[in-house]
N, C-alpha and C positions, 0 to 999 in steps of 0.2 A: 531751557529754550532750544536746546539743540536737537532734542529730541522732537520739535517740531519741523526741525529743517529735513528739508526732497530734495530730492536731484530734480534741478528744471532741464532744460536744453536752450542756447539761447542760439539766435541766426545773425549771423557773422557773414561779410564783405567775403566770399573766395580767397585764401591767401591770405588773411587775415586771421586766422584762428590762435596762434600760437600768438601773436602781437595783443591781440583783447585779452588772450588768458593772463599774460604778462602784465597787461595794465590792471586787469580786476584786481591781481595777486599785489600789486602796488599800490591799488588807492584802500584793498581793504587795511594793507598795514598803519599807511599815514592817516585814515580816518579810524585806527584801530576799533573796525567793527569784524574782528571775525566771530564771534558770537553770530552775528548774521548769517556771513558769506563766510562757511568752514571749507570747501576744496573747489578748485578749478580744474576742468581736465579736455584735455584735446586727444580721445581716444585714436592712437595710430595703433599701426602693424607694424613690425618689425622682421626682413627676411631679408637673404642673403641674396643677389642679385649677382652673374659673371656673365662679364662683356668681354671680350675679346682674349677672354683667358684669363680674367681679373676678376677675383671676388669681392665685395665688397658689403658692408651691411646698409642697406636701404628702408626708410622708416617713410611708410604711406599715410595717410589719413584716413581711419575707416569710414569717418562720416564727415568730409569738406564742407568747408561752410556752418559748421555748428563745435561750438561749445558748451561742453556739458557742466551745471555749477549746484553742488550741494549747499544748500541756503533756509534761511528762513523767509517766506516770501510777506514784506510789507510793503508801505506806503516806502520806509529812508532804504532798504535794499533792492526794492524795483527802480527806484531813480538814479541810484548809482550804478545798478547796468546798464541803463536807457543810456547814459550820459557817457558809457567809454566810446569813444571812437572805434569803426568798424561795427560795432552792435546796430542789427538791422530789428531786433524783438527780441522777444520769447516763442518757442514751439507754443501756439493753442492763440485764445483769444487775447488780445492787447494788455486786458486789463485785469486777465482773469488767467494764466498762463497754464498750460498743462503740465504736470510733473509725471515722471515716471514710476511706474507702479514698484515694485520690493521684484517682482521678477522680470522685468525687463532690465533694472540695476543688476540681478542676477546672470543674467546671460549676458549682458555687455561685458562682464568680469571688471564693472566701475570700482565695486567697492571689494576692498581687498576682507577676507575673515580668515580668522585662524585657524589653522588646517593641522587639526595630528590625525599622526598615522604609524600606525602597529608595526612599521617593520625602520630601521636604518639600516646604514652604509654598510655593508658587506653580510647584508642576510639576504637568503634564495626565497624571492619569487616568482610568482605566477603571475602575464598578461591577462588580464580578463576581458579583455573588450579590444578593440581594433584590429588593425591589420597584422597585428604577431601575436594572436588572443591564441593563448595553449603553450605559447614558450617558455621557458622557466629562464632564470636567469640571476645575477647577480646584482645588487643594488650599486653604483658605483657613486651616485649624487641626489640628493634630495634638493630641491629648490622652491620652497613653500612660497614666497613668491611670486613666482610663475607658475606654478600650479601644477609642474613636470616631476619628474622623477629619469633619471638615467638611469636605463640597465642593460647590462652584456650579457648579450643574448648568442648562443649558438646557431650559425645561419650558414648552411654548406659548409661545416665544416669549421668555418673561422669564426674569431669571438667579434661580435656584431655589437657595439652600442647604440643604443636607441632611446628616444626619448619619447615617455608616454604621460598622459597626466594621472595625478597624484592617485584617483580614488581607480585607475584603469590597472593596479597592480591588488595581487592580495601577496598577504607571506604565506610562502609554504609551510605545508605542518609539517615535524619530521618522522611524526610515524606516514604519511605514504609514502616514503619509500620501501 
């Protein structure tokens, strides 16, 4: 059955997003359906934000007003979203909800997959894509994840850490040098 379940998107009261996920993630345990309803998620941002000389971490909402829920969609798992408080619908029509397609789940970075990669912690490579694409550098953190990868980079001189995502790094071969 699970293998039938989509990510719907459902519309939530402003300011309410985090409190519906929390009641979904409760009522699916006490009417133990998660066979239905497998994950709840309120996609934020996460970045560092300094005020008056104070850093701090600050967590945004990318998309207010909407909860995203991998599910099976029936008749007993549409009435038990209809029925949390704060739940305003489903993204699409009433009765007929829209789900989102394998690459829109994609690019959201909803669903997490397993990520290997050819190089760890203290092998030299190469950026291949962004703002430091041609620097070589040192592996210092893999975080599959988050999707990053930390490496010390030489930048004017000083050893620079920087963080790029996983598939933006290759390992160097050791014959070029």
């Amino acid at each position: 059955m699970a293998d039938a379940a989509k990510w719907y998107v459902i519309h939530t009261y402003s300011g309410y997003e985090k409190m519906v996920a929390e009641n979904i993630k409760k009522v699916v345990e006490n009417k133990n359906c998660q066979s239905l309803i497998m994950e709840v998620r309120v996609p934020v941002e996460k970045f560092k934000e300094i005020k008056n000389g104070k850093a701090r971490e600050v967590e945004r909402k990318l998309f207010p007003g909407y909860v995203i829920v991998k599910m099976v969609l029936n008749d007993d798992s549409w009435l038990i979203i209809k029925k949390i408080k704060g739940v305003t619908g489903f993204v699409g029509h009433s009765y007929s909800p829209s789900f989102l397609s394998q690459q829109e789940v994609d690019k959201l970075g909803i669903e997490k997959h397993n990520v290997e990669v050819d190089y760890n912690v203290g092998d030299i490579v190469k950026v291949s894509s962004g703002a430091f694409e041609g620097f070589s550098g040192t592996v210092k953190g893999i975080d599959k994840d988050s999707g990053k990868v930390e490496v010390e980079v030489v930048v004017f001189g000083r050893n620079t850490p920087i963080e790029v995502d996983l598939d933006s790094v290759v390992l160097e071969s050791l014959d070029a040098n």
